[in-house]
N, C-alpha and C positions, 0 to 999 in steps of 0.2 A: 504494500500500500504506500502511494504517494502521498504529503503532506502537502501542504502551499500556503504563504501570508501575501495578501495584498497589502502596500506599502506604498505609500505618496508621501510627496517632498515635503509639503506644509501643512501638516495637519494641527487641529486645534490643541493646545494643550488642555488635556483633560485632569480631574484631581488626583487618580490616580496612579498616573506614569509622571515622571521626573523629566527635566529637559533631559537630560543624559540619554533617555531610550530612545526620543526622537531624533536627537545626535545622530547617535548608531545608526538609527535608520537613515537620515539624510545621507552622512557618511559613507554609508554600506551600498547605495543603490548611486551614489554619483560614481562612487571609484569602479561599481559594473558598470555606469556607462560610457566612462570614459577608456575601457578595457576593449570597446567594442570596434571588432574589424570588419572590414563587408568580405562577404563571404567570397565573392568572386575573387575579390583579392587575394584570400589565401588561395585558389583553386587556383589561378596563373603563377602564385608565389612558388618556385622551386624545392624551398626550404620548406615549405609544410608538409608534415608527413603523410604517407599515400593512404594511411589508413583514417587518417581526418580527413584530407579531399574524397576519399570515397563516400562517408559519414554523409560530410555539407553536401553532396550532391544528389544524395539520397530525398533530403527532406525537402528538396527545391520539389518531388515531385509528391511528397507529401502534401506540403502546401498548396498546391493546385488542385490535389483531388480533395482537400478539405472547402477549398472555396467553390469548385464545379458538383461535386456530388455529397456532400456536406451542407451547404449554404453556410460556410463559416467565412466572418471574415478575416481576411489575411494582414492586409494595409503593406507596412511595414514590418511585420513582425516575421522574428524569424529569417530577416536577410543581410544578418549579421552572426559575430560568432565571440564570444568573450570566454577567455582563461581566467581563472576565479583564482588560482594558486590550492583550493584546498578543495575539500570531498564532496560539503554539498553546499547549496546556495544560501540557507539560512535553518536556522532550529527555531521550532514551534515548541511554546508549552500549550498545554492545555492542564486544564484544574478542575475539582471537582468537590463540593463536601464529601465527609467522610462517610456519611448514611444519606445522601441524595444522589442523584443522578444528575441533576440539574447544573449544567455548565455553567463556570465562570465567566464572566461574557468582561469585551474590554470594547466601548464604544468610543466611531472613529465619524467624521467627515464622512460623506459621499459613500464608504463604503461601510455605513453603519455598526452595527455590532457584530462583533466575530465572538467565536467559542475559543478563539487559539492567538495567541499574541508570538508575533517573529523576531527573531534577533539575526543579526549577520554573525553574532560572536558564539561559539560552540558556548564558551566559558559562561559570557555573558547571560544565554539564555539557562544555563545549568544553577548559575548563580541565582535569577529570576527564581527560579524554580524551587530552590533550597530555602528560600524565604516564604515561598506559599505554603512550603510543607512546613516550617516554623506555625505557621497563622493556624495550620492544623487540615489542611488542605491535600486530597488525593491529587499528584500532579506528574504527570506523563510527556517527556520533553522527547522529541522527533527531529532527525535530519528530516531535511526537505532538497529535492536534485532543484528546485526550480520555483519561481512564483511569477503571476502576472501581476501587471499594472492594469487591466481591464480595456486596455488601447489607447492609456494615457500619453504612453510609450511605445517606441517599438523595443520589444522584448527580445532580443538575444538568443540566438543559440547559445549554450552553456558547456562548459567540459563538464561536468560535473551530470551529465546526460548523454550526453553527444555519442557516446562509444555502447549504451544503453545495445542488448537483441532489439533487433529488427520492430518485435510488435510491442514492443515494452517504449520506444520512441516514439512510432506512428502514435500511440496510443493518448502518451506523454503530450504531445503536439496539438493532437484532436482537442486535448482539455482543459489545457489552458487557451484556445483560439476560441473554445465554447463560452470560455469566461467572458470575451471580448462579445457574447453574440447575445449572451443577457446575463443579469447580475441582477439580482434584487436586494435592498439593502435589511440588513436586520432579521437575514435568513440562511446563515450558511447550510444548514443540512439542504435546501434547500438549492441553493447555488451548486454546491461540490455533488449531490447526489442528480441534478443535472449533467453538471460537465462529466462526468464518469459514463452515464448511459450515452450518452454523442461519442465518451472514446471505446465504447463497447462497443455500440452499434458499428461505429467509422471503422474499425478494427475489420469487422468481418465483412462489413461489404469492402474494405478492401482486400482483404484474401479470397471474394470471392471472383474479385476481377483481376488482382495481378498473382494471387496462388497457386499450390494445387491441393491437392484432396490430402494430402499429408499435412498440409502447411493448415488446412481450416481446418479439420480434423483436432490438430495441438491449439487452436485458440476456442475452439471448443471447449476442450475439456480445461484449458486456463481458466475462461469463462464459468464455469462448470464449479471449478475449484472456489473461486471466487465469491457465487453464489450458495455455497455453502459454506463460507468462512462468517458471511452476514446473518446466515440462518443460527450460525453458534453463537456470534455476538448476543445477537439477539433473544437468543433463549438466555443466556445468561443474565442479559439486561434484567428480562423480566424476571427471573426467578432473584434478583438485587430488589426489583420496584415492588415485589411484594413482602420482600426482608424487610425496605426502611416505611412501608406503609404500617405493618403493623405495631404492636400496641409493645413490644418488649422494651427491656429496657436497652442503655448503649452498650455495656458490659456483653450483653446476651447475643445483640446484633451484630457486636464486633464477631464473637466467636460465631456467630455461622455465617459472616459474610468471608472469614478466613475459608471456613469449609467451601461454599462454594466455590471459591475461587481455588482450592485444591483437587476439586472435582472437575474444575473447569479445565486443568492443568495436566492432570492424568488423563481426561477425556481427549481433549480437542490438542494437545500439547504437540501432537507428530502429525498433524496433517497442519494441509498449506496457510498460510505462510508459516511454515515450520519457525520453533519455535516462539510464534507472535503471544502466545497461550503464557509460556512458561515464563516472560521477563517481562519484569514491571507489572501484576495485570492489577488496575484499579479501577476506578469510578470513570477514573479521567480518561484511562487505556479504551476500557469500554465507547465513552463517549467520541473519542476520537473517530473509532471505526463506526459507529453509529452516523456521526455527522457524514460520512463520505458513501455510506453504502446505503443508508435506509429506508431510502426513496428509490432508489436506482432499478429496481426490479417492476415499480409501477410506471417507471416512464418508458421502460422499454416497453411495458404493453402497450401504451399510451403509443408507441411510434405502431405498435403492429393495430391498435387499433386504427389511427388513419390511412391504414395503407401502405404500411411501409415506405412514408412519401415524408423524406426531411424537410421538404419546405412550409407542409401541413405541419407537422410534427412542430418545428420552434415555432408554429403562426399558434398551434395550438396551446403549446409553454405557454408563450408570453400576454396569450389572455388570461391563463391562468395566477399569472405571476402580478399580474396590475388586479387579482381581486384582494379584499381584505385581509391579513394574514389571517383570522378566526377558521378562512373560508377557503384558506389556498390548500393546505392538506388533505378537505376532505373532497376536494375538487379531483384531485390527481388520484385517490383511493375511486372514487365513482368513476372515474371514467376509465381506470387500469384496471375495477373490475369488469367491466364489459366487453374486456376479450380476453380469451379463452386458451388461443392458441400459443406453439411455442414461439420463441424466436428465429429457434435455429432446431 
């Protein structure tokens, strides 16, 4: 699972982040774009190596079939290429109480409240993190290869991605470009469990126009894998939301929320994404993969219920996404149950 923070240059100071974190972020996101090369350039350039010009040459034709059989749009993005020096592009916390499910939210400008707050600094955001867990807070800190600016910017290609398998890039590409194609503020599970079904869907119809029956076969069963890593979240979830619902006391719910999560460990601990079960698993862990998967299974009905037709498909999102929030959930529940069939 991918992580991602949107970040802009001047955001409001809020009461609770310090200039210092905005810093970071100003600092972190000018020195990427001042890192950035156009891509052609490296691809004429003698000195870049043949296994990056193959990479960059690759995603020039991603980017087109994301804009001609996708409706995503491209602009600028992605037709450049920046060296970060280090592994990923930024570290995400996420937080949680210790007997609720209910995320920590940090509200921004423009891209309202998020569940997960970004750092460019590993330290940084471990730091962050060591302090919520003071306050008494479950918190679950994530590399992230990548994030959008929602087309504020054009976004870079990244080393920290770029050498990514084949469908694990395309994939990558589709979902941050979905960022740029709608964004609602003040609803990430919402936003991320969008952009994920565009890179699900965009995945296999493009293996089934440049693959073969081997190659859609293996993003099947990814898919596959995938779909039941959310269906274990998920039970977990709930079998959490009916621990901090009822009547015991914290002593009592601490020790069977331990249990759980040791059941959840022996259970779910060796299937994909291997060991995601066995490290870290909290409130926060949970929520994390909640926010990015827990919709994603109803928009893909949603795309088979108009037909398999992407341009019906985001005309349909984004009426969705301009109703009231009370009303946007049980929108995408109605109409993802009135079909039936698979995807694939």
């Amino acid at each position: 699972m991918v992580n991602r923070v949107y970040m802009f240059l001047l955001p409001i100071l809020s009461g609770c982040l310090g200039p210092s974190y905005y810093y970071q972020t100003i600092n972190g996101h000018l020195d990427l774009l001042n890192r950035r090369v156009s891509i052609q350039q490296l691809i004429k350039d003698e000195k870049t190596p043949i296994k990056l010009k193959k990479q960059l040459e690759k995603t020039a034709q991603y980017r087109e079939f994301a804009a001609k059989t996708l409706h995503l749009p491209t602009k600028g993005s992605y037709t450049t290429y920046a060296d970060l020096k280090r592994h990923k592009a930024t570290w995400v916390v996420f937080a949680a109480q210790p007997f609720a499910l209910t995320p920590k939210k940090w509200c921004f400008p423009v891209t309202g409240c998020l569940e997960y707050l970004g750092y460019f600094s590993k330290a940084d955001a471990h730091k962050y993190g060591e302090k919520l867990e003071i306050q008494g807070f479950d918190v679950f800190v994530d590399g992230s290869p990548a994030y959008s600016t929602l087309g504020w910017f054009d976004d870079p290609l990244l080393n920290t991605f770029i050498h990514f398998a084949d469908e694990k890039l395309i994939a990558l590409i589709f979902h941050e470009l979905a960022h740029q194609k709608l964004y609602v503020a003040d609803d990430p599970t919402f936003n991320e469990s969008y952009a994920v079904a565009v890179s699900q869907i965009g995945l296999l119809l493009w293996y089934k126009k440049h693959g073969n029956s081997q190659d859609l076969q293996k993003i099947k069963r990814q898919l596959d894998e995938k779909q039941e890593f959310i269906k274990n979240v998920q039970t977990m979830t709930k079998q959490m939301e009916t621990l901090y619902g009822s009547s015991l006391n914290q002593s009592q719910k601490q020790k069977q929320k331990d249990q759980i999560i040791a059941d959840g460990i022996q259970k779910y601990g060796n299937m994909w994404p291997k060991g995601w079960f066995s490290r870290d698993l909290n409130n926060a862990k949970l929520n994390s993969a909640n926010t990015y998967g827990r919709l994603v299974g109803q928009f893909m009905d949603i795309f088979i219920k108009v037909g398999r037709d992407m341009a019906k498909f985001h005309k349909t999102v984004d009426k969705i996404a301009k109703a009231e929030p009370a009303k946007r959930e049980k929108m995408i529940n109605t109409l993802a149950s009135i079909s039936d069939e698979q995807l694939y």
